[in-house]
N, C-alpha and C positions, 0 to 999 in steps of 0.2 A: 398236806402241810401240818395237820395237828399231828400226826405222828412223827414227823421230823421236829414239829417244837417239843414234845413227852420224851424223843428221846434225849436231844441236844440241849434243852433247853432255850429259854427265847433269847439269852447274848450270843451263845454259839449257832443258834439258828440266824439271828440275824445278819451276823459277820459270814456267815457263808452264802448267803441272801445276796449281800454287798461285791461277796468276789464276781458270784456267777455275772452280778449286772455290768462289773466293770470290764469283766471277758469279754462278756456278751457286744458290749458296749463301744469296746475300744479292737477286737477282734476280729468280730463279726462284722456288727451292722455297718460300723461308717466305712472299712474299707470298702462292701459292698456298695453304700450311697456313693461313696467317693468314685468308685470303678462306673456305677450308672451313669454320672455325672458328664466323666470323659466319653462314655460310650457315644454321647448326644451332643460330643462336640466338635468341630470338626481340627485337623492334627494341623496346626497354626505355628510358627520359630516366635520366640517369644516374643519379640518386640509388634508383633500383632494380637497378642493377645488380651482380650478385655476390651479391643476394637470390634471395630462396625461387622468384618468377617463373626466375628465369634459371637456366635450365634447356636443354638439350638437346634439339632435337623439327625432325620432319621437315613443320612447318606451312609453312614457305618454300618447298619443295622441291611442295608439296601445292595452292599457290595455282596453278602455273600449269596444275594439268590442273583445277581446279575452276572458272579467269575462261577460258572460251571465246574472249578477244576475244584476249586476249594467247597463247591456245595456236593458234589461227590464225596468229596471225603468226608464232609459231613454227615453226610447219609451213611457212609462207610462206619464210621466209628460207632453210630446207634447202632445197625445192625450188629457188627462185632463185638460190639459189648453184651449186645443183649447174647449175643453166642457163648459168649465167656461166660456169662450168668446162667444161662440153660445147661452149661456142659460141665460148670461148676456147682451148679445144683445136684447134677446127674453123679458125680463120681463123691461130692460129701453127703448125701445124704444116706447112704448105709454106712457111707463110716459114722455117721452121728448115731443112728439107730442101733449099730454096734456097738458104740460105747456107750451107748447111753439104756438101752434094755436088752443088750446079750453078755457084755464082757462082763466077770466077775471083778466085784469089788477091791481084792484085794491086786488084781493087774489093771487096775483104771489108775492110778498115778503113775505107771511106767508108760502106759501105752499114750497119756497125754506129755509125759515127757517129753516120746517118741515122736510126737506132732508140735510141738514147740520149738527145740533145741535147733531146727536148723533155721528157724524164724530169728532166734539171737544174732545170724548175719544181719546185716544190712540189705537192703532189697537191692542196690544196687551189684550188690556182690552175687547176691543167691540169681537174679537176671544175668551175671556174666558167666556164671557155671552154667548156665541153659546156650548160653552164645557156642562155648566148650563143647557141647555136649553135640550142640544140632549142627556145629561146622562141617565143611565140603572135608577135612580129612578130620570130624571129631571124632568122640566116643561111639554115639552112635552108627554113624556110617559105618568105623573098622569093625562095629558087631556085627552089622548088616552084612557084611560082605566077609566077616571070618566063618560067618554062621552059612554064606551062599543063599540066603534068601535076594542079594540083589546083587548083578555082574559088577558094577563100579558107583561109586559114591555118585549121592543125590545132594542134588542143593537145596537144604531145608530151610534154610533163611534168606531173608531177603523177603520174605510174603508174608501173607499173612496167616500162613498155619502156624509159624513158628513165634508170631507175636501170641497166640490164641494159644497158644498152648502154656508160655511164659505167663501168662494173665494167671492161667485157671490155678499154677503153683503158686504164683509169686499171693494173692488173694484167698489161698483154700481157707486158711484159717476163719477168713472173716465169714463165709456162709458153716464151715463145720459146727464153730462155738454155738451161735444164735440157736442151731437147729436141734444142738447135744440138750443146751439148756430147758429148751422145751420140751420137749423129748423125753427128759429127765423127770420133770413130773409126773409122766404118765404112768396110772398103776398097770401091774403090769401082771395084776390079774384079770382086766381088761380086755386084754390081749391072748392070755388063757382063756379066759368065758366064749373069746370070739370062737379060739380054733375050736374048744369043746363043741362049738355050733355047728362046727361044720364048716366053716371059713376058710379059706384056703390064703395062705400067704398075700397075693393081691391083695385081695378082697380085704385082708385088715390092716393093709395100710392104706387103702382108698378109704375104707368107714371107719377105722378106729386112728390110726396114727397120724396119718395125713392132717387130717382136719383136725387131731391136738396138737400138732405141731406146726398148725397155719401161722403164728405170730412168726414163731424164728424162720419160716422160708419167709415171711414176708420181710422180716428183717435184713439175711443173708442176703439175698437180691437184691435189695436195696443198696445194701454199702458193697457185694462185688460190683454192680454195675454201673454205680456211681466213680466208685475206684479205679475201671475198667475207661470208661471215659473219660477220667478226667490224669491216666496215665503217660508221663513222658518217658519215664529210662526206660522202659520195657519196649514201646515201638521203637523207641529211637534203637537200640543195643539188636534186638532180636530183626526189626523189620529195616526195609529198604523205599527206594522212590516210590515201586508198587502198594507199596503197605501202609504208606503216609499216616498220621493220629490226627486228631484235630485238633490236641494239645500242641502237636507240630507246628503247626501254621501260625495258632497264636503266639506261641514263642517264637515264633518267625517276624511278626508283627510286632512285638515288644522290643526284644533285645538284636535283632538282625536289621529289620526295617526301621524301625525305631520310631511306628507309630503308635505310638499306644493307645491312642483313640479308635484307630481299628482294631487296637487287638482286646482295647475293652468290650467293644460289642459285642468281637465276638466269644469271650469268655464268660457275658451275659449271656449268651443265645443255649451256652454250653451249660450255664445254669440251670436257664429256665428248660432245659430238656431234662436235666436231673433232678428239678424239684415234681415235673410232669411223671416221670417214671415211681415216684416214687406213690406219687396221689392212684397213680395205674397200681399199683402192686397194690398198696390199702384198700382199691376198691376192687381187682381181681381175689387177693383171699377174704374179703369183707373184713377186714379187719383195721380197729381206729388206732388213737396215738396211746390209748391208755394199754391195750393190747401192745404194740410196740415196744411200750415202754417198761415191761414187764420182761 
């Protein structure tokens, strides 16, 4: 705080002070109060409401461990997300380590061009080139089979490989940045003193890189997995019946069923699995909010 009143001073600190709380304020908290509120109340036509029925009760919160179909998919979506975040861990983090202590200087703005420019689509668009690509007669397939690695086209959509695979592009950006950034601190004579030691590639990025760039994987998995579960165009465009989201259902709940009292629950229950994932990750890399927030 004293360093944001030294640089802005205390009018322009305070007036930015004022935005965040009215963001915050008008944003955040109350539609989330507002969202609890309906979550705990039961789905009533209005001329019952504020009557003896409307009442208080944890019957929304109770539906999804009593319909098996919808607690499947629930448990579907943790797991898949957290796949999307392990496998989008796996393919950004040399590319952050690349650019961030191998690529020369003078090609680090081309090559982050090169990871931006196709992020300027829309995600629903950059999702529907993936639908293109992974159809029964796409791109892929007529490779597959002009190249004879496979007799006749595979059905890659409709499951959940081809949602899992849409996550990890449609999302790369959000764990690449986080990881490059930290990353980037690192001296990276560091990194030379290790190999002088005898260090063999593992080895220094299990003891030297890893653990300096704990904040940004803690970050990246954080906001792909959060992203990753709380996704509607991507399961809906890329996945099918088998491949259901849990963002599915509640939008099911909302604008199809039109109870919004169950579908507050259950976009609470999707919360509080995302605010838990995340307290997991801080206490998996030991790492707090000042760390994060760096």
């Amino acid at each position: 705080m004293s360093e944001v009143l030294r640089r802005y001073g205390p009018v322009l600190t305070g007036i930015i002070l004022l935005a965040v709380a009215v963001w915050m304020l008008l944003l955040v908290i109350l539609p989330q109060l507002l969202m609890i509120d309906f979550s705990f109340r039961p789905s009533l036509p209005p001329s019952k409401a504020g009557g003896p029925e409307d009442v208080y009760t944890v019957r929304n919160y109770a539906t999804l461990w009593t319909n098996q179909i919808h607690l499947t998919i629930f448990l579907k979506t943790i797991w898949a997300s957290a796949l999307v975040t392990l496998t989008t861990l796996v393919v950004c983090y040399p590319v952050a380590y690349y650019l961030a202590q191998v690529a020369p200087r003078h090609r680090l703005p081309v090559l982050m061009l090169m990871l931006v420019i196709p992020f300027w689509i829309n995600e629903l668009l950059r999702t529907f080139a993936w639908y293109i690509i992974l159809a029964y007669n796409g791109v892929l397939n007529t490779v597959l089979v002009g190249l004879g690695l496979i007799d006749a086209p595979q059905r890659l959509l409709g499951g959940d490989g081809g949602v899992i695979v849409g996550m990890v592009y449609v999302y790369i950006l959000f764990m690449v940045f986080p990881i490059y950034n930290a990353m980037e601190s690192l001296d990276r004579n560091q990194i030379e003193a290790a190999r002088d030691l005898g260090a063999g590639t593992l080895r220094i990025h299990r003891r030297v890189v890893a653990p300096h760039a704990k904040p940004g994987i803690a970050v990246g998995c954080i906001m792909t997995f959060m992203l990753a579960a709380g996704s509607y165009a991507v399961p809906s465009l890329l996945g099918g019946p088998q491949s259901r989201w849990f963002t599915e259902v509640i939008y099911n709940w909302f604008f199809e069923g039109g109870n919004w009292n169950q579908g507050a629950a259950y976009a609470f229950i999707l919360l509080v699995l995302c605010i838990g994932f995340i307290l997991l990750m801080m206490r998996l890399f030991r790492v707090g909010l000042a760390d994060i927030a760096k």
